[in-house]
N, C-alpha and C positions, 0 to 999 in steps of 0.2 A: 803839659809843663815841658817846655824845651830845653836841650842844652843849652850854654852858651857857645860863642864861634869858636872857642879855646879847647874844647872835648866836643869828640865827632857823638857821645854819647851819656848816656850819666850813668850806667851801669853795659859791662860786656859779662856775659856769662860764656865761658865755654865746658862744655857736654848738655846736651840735651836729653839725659834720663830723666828721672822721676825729678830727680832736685835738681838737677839745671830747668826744666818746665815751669815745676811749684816755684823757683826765684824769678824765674822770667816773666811768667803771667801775673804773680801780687804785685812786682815791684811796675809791673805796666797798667796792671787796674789803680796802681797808687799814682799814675798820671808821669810816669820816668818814661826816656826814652831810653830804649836798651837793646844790646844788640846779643843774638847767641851765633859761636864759632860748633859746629856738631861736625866731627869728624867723616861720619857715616851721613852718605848721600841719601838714606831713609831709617824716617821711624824704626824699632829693632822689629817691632811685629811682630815677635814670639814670647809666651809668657812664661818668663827669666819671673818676676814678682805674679806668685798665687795669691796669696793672702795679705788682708789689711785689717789694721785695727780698727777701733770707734774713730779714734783721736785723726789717722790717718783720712777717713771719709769724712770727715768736717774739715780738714783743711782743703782735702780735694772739692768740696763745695765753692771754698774762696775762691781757689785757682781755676776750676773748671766747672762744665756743666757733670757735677755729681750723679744725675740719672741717666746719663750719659757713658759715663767714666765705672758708674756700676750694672749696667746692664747685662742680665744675664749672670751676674752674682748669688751666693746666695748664704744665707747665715753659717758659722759653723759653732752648733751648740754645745758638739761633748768632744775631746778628743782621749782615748784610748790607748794604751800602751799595755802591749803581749809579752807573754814571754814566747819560748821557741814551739810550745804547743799549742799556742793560741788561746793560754788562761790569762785572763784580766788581773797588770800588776798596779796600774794608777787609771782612776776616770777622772776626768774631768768635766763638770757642769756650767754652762753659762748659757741659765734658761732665761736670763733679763738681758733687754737695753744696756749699753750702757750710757751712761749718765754727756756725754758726746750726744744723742741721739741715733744712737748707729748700734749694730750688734756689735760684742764684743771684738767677736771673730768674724770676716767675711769672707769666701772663697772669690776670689776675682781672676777676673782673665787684662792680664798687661795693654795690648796692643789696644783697649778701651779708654783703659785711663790713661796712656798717652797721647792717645788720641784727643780725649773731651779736653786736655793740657793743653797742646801744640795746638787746636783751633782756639780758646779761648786766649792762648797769647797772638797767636794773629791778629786776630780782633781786635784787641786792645792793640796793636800795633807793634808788637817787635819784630825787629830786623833778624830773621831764622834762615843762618848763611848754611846749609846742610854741604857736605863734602867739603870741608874744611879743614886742616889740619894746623893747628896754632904749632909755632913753632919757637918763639921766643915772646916771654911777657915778662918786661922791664919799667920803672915807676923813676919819678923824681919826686919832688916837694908839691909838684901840684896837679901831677896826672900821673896815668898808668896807661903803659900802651902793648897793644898785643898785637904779634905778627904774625900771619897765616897764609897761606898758600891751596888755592883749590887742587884737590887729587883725584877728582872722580871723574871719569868720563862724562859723569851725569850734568856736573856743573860746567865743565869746561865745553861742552857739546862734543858731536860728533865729528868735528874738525879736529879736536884735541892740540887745540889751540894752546900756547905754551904758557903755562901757569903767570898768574902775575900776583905776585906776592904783595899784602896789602898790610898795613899799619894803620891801627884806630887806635884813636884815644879817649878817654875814659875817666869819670872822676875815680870809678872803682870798678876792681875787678873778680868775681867769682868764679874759684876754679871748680866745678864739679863736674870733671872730666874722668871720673873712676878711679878705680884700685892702682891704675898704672898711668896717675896723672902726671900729665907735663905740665903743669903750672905746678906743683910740688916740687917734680924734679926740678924742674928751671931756678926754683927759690932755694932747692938742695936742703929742703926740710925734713929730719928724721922722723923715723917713726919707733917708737915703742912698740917691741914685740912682745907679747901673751903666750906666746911660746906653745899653741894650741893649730894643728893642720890634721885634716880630713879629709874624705872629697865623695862627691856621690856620682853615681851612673844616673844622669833623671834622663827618664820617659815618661814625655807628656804625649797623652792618647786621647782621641776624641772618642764617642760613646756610638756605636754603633747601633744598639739597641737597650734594652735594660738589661742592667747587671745585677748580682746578687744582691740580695738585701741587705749585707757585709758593707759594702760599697754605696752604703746611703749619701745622699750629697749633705746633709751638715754635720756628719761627723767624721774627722781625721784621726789616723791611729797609724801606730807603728810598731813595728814586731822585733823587741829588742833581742834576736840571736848574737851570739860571743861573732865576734869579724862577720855577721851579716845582717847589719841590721836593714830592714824595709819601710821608710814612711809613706803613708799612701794620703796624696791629700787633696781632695776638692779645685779644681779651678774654676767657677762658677757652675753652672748649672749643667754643659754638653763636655767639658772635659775632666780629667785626673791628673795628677802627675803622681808617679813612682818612683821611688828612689833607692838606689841599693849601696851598701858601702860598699867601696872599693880601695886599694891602696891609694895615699894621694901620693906615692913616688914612682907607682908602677905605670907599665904600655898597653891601655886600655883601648887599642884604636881595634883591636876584635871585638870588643864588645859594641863598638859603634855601627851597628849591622842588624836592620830592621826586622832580618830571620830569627838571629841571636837573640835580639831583644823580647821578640814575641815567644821562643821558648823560652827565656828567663819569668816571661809574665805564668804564661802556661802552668809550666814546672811547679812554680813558686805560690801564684795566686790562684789559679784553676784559670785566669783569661785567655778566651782564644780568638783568633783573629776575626771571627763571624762576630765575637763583641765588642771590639775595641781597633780604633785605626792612629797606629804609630805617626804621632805630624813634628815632633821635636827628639834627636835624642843627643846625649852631650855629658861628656864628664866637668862635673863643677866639684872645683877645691875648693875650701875654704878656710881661710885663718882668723887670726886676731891681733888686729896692730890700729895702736892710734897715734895721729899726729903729733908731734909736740908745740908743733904753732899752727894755728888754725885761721892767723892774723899776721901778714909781713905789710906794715904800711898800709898800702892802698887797694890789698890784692890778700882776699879770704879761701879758704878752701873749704867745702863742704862735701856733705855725704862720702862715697866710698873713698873720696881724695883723702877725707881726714881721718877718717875708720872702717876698717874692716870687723866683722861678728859671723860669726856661725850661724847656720840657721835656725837655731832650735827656738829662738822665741820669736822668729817672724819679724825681726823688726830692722830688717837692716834697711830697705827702702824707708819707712815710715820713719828713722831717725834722718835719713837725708830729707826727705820732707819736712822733718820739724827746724834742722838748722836753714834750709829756704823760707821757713816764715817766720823764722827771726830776725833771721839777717835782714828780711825783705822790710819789716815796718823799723826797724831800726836806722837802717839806711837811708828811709822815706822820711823820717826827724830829721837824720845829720844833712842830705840834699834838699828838704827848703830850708834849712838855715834854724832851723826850730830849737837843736840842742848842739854841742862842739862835736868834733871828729874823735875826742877821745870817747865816748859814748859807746861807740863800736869797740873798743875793749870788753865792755859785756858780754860781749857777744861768745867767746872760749869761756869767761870764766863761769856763763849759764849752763850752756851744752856741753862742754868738758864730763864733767862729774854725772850728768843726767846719762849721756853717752855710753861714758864708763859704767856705770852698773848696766847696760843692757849687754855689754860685751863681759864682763864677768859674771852674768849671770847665765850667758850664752853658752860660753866656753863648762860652765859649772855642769849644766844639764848636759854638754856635747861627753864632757868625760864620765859623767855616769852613765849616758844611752850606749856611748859606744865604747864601750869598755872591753878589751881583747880579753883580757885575764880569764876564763874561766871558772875558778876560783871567784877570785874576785864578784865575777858578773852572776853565779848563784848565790852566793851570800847577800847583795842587795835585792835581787830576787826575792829573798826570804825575807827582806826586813820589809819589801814592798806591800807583801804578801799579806802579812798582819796590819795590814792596812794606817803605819807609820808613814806613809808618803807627805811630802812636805808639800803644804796648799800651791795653788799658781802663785807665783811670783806676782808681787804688787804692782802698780802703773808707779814708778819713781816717780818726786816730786822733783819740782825746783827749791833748792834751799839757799843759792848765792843768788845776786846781782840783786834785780829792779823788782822788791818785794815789799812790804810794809811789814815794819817791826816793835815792838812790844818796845817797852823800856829797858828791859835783858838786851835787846840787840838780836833777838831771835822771831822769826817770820811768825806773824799775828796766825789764829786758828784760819785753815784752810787755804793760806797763803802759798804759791807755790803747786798747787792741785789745780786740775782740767775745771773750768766752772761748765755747768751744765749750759744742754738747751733742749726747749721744748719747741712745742708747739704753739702757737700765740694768733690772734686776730687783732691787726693793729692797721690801722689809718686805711681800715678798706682791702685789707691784704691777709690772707690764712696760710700761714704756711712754717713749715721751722726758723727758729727767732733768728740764727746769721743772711737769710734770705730775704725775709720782711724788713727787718732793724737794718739789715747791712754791717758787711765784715770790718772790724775795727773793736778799737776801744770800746768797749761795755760799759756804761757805769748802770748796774740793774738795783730798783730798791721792791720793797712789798708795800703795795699799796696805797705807795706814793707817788709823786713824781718828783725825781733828784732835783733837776733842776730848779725848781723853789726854795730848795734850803739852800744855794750857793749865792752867793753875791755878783754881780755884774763881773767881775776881774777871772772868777773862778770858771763862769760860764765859758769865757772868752777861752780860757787858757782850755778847757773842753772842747770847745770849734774848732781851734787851731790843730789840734792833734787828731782832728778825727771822731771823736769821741762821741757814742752814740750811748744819749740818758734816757733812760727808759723808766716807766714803773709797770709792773706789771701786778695783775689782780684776777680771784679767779671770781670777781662779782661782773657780772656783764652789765650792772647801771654804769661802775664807774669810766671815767674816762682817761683809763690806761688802757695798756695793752691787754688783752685777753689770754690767760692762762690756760690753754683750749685742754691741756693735757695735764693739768696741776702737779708738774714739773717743779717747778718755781715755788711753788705753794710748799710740795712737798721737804723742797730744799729748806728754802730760808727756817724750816719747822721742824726738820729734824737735826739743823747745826746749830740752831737759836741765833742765829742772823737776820737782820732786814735787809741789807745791801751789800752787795759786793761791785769789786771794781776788776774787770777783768781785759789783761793785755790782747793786742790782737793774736797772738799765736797760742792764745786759748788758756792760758794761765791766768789763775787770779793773782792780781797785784797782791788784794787785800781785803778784808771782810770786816763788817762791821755789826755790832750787836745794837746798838745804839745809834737813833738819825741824826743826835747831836752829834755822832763822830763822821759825819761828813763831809765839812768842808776840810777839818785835817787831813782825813785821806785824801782828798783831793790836795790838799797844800800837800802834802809827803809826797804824791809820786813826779807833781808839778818839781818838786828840790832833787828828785834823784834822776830825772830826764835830763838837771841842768837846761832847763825849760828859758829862753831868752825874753828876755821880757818885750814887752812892747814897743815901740817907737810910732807915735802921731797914729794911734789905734791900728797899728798894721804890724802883720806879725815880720819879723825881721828876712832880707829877702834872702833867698837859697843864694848859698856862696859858692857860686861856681867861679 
């Protein structure tokens, strides 16, 4: 699917992290042509992101080769929290799947999953200008255009040939250029400050030989002492990262010193350098600030452009990754022409609130781990103790935008929640159901096939969008899919469901208890896409 001559493009992304990648590779498997502006003349290469959730490796399925992007990973089942003599104040267990197909927790190593990213948008074709540095992004009524300039020897060659500053235009623009973006600054958008800053020493180590049995690869812990606390956590299967508090206002450049570091590890963990080989070390601050506009016009911001969180729940790549695969099938409606440009207002008022509770729940656990007070920090101590520890923190739902609703005006049962996926055997193919079926719209029932209970008009309005109907069963006469892992079986039987309708960024629109309520849920999400109707059987053409 081309631009037209009017836009040199139909989507420009600038930063090429996790979520400039995840938006560049769905919206180019969704058949756009799109360009990314990456300041850095290479991939980062170092792994800045450990750990991924379920939800996280199902998306990275859509955008990239997933056993590629996880290789060398590996589950993390308990994680642990000490006090300063190493008695146990909270465990945690996550000895299941989750309900994604993926463990809850995975140890990863970065430079993997950028990598299976950046080749997979290759292939699909986008235009990945590395050494680049955008410098001004300005819009009208019917484009958006971003100016950049090469700065790396790497791009300009070895002549150092004199930059030539370039202008592309664009139906839209995503800025996911980091904490310290210039499409934020350029649009002079505030940010909300959480009034929460920290900062850690990480030392990331490769594994020389084996380490104590302390130091098992699926479990992470962390030793909350008053001003020191240490997380130790897994990055797949050959490295660790260490982390120790430090002032986030103080001159930590002594401690950036690979001797230093290694008796810090010594001293503190018993490692010594016969076990462990120092290959990252770096002071990372951290705060908490979210955007107020996440939408000016023609020109979105995502991941760390729009939010900053703490690290305590792991999720700050994984939330950039989730506003890249919204953004991505939402944008793929408004450029064929499928639904209007206002549609993409969805888009903050989904992510907004989802966003926000992973940053206040961040900031919540960051001031109880790392709590100076003495006082203070024995007194939860003691309450941890009596084992009052409050469970993990829930997976937030969606409860605004493009859901299905009750006659209250409130999201139907399970609406708004991750819909599963298993394992299935379908048209000659084994394998997890987004890889067989293909990533998109879901519409799954039990034991039937959807598409029979819709009418000609409904079916239509499902092709147009994408929209993959399935039934799946775990009898192997019938002729649906195979429920190879009774996944499906299990679901639709412990929510009292037969069908759900689930968006492509892994959300269920809407469920259903009844196959008569079918074709409504189909007319309901068909009314809230603002879904254009037909013209001479063709759906209406992208308005470029």
């Amino acid at each position: 699917m081309g631009a037209s001559s009017e836009y040199d493009y139909d989507v420009i992304v600038v930063g090429y992290g996790p979520t400039g990648q995840a938006c560049a590779s769905l919206l180019a498997k969704l058949g756009h042509r799109v360009c990314v502006y990456e300041r850095w003349p290479t991939l980062y290469g170092l792994p800045r992101l450990i750990g991924f959730d379920a939800e996280s490796a199902r998306m990275l399925q859509a955008a990239g080769d997933v056993n590629v992007a996880l290789r060398e990973s590996y589950p993390i089942r308990r994680y642990v929290t000490y006090d300063r003599d190493m008695q146990p104040l909270v465990t945690y267990d996550w000895p299941e799947d989750h309900q994604c197909g993926y463990p809850i927790k995975t140890a990863t190593y970065q430079p993997y999953i950028e990598d299976a990213m950046d080749e997979a948008a290759r292939d699909r074709g986008v235009r990945v200008n590395t050494g680049w540095r955008v410098t001004d992004v300005t819009q009208d009524e019917s484009c958006a255009y971003v100016t950049a300039a090469p700065w790396s020897k790497e791009e300009v060659g070895e002549n150092l040939k004199p930059a030539l500053t370039k202008t592309l235009r664009a139906k839209y623009v995503v800025g996911a250029d980091g904490a310290k973006s210039v499409v934020r600054a350029v649009l002079g958008i505030e940010r909300e400050n959480l009034h929460y800053r920290d900062a850690w020493l990480s030392v990331d180590i490769e594994r020389r030989e084996c380490l104590p049995t302390k130091f098992l690869y699926g479990t992470s812990w962390q030793i909350a002492e008053v001003g020191n606390v240490i997380v130790i956590v897994p990055a797949g299967t050959k490295r660790m990262r260490f982390e120790f508090q430090v002032d986030p206002d103080g001159d930590h450049s002594a401690l950036l010193v690979e001797d230093v570091a290694h008796r810090m590890l010594e001293e503190r963990l018993g490692l010594t350098r016969r076990e462990v080989e120092i290959v990252r070390l770096t002071i990372y601050p951290f705060e908490a600030q979210l955007a107020g506009e996440w939408r000016r016009g023609r020109i979105f911001l995502a991941g760390d452009a729009a939010h900053l969180m703490p690290p305590f729940l792991g999720e700050g790549a994984a939330s950039g990754m989730r506003d890249a695969t919204t953004l991505a099938w939402k944008l793929d409606l408004v450029l064929r022409g499928l639904t209007d440009d206002s549609f993409l207002d969805t888009y903050q008022i989904e992510r907004y609130p989802h966003v926000r509770h992973h940053v206040v729940v961040s900031v919540a656990i960051g001031e109880i781990v790392t709590e100076r007070d003495p006082e203070i920090a024995e007194a939860r101590n003691e309450e941890l103790r009596t084992g009052d520890a409050p469970p993990p923190p829930a997976d937030p739902i969606l409860t605004t935008g493009v859901l299905l609703r009750g006659a209250d005006g409130e999201p139907v049962a399970l609406a708004g929640e991750l819909a599963p996926q298993g394992w299935v055997h379908f048209e000659g193919r084994t394998g997890r159901f987004d890889d067989v079926v293909g990533w998109g719209f879901h519409l799954v029932a039990r034991d039937e096939d959807p598409l029979e209970l819709l009418d000609a008009d409904q079916r239509a309005f499902l092709a147009d969008i994408n929209c993959r109907s399935v039934g799946v069963s775990i009898d192997e006469r019938a002729q649906l899919a195979l429920d190879i892992t009774w996944m499906y079986e299990r679901y639709f039987e412990e929510h009292g469901v037969v069908a759900f309708l689930m968006r492509p960024d892994f959300y269920l629109f809407g469920t259903i208890r009844s196959l008569e309520e079918l074709p409504a849920m189909v007319d309901d999400l068909r009314a809230q896409l603002g879904f254009h109707a037909h013209r001479d059987g063709e759906a209406v053409a992208a308005a470029r």
